[in-house]
N, C-alpha and C positions, 0 to 999 in steps of 0.2 A: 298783418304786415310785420306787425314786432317781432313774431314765431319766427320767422323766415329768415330775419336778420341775426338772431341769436346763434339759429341752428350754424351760421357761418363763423362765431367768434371764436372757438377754440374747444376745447376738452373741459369736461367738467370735473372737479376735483378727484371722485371717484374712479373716475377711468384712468388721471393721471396716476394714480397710488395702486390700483391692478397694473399698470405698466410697471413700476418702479418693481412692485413684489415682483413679477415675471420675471424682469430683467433681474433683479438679486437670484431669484433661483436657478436662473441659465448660469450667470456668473458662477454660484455656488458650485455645481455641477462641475462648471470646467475646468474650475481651479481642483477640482477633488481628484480631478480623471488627469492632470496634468503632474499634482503632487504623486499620485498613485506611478507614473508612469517614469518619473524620475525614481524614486525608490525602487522601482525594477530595473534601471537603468546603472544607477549605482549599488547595486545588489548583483548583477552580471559584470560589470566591471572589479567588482569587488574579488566575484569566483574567479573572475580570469586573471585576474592581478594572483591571486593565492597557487593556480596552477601553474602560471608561470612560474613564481617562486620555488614551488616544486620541484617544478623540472629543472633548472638552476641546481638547486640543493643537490638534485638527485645527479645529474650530472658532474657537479663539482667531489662530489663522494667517491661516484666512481671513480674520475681520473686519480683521486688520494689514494684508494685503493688499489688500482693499478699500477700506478708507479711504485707503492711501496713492496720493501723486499719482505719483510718479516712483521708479525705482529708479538711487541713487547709486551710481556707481562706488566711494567713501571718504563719510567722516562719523564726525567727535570720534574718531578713532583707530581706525575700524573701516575694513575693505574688505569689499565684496563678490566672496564669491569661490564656489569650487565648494563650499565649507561653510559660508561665514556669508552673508548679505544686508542689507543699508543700504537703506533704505527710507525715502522724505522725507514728511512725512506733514504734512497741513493746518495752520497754526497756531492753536492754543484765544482766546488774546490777539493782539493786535497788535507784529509785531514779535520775536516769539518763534521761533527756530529751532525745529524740532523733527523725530527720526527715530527709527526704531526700527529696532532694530538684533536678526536675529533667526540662531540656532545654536548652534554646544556652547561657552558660556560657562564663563570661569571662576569657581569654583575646581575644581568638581569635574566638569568637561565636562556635565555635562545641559545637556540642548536646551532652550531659554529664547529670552527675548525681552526687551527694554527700550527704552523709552520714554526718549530722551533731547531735553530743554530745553537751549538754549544749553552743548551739554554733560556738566549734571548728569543723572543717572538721577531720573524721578520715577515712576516705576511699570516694574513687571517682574515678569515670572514665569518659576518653572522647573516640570518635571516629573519625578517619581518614575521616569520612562523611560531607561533606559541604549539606545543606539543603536550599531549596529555600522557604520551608515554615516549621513551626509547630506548630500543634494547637491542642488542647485538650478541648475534650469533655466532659462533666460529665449529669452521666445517669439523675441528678435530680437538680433543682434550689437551695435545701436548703443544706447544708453544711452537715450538720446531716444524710439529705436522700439519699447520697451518695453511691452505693454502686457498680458502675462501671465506671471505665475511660478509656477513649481511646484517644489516640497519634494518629495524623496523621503527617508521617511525608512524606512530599516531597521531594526527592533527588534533585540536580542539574544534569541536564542530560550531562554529561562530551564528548559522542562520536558525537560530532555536535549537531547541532539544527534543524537535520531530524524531529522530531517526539516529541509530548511531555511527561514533567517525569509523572510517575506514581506513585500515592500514597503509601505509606505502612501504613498501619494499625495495629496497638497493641492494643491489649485490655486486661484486667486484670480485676478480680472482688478483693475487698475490703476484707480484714479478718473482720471488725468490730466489734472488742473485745478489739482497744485501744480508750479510748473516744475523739474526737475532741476538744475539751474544752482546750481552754489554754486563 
């Protein structure tokens, strides 16, 4: 009769502490597969965040390039060279210099662009994009014969160093109807 009445009081310490281990290893598990699934979550977010920027970037280049008339050799302290581009671009007012001036600006080298009046900056952008190269091509040796350019730009590849980055390519053709000459 004592047997009988036992068998009904509850769990014996052992069996409590296999449930306890079970349950910490189910916990363990689904916290691992939940961490796991956020890290791919924000690791897709992340590429799609960087595409987008991209296409931005690449978008905003080309309308640079297409509105401007001619590409400068120099302008307000900049050259064109294998990393930056001067760009002489229509004037809004009468009388108004103006170029935009586009590559890894300072302070913190991101690829940017700017819009300069007589000079001063009156619009400019940068990008969230670090690049491991940029370089620009022009369709012709003479300044004058100018009449398309293309940006290569390199990303830095941010998800390891499985595989290498792949270029992006811009290309724009030249309005030229502002004269180069300055």
């Amino acid at each position: 009769m004592n047997h009988a009445l036992r068998a009904n009081e509850g769990y014996t310490l052992l069996e409590l502490v296999v449930c306890v281990a079970l349950l910490a290893v189910v916990i363990n598990l689904a916290a691992a597969g939940f961490l796991n699934q956020h890290r791919l979550n924000l690791a897709g977010v992340e590429a799609l965040d960087r595409i987008g920027e991209m296409d931005r970037l690449s978008r905003d280049v080309r309308e640079l390039i297409r509105s401007a008339g001619a590409v400068l050799p120099e302008g307000a302290g900049w050259n064109t060279s294998e990393e930056s581009l001067v760009l002489a671009l229509p004037p809004e007012n009468e009388g108004d210099a103006r170029i935009a001036v586009l590559g890894l600006l300072e302070p913190e080298d991101r690829f940017g662009w700017m819009i300069l009046e007589d000079g001063a900056a009156v619009r400019a952008a940068s990008y969230r994009l670090d690049f491991e190269r940029v370089r620009v091509s022009l369709d012709a040796d003479e300044w004058r014969d100018v009449r398309q350019v293309t940006l290569e730009l390199t990303p830095v590849y941010v998800f390891g160093e499985k595989r290498e980055p792949v270029p992006r390519y811009v290309t724009g053709a030249l309005r030229n109807d502002v004269s180069g000459d300055e």
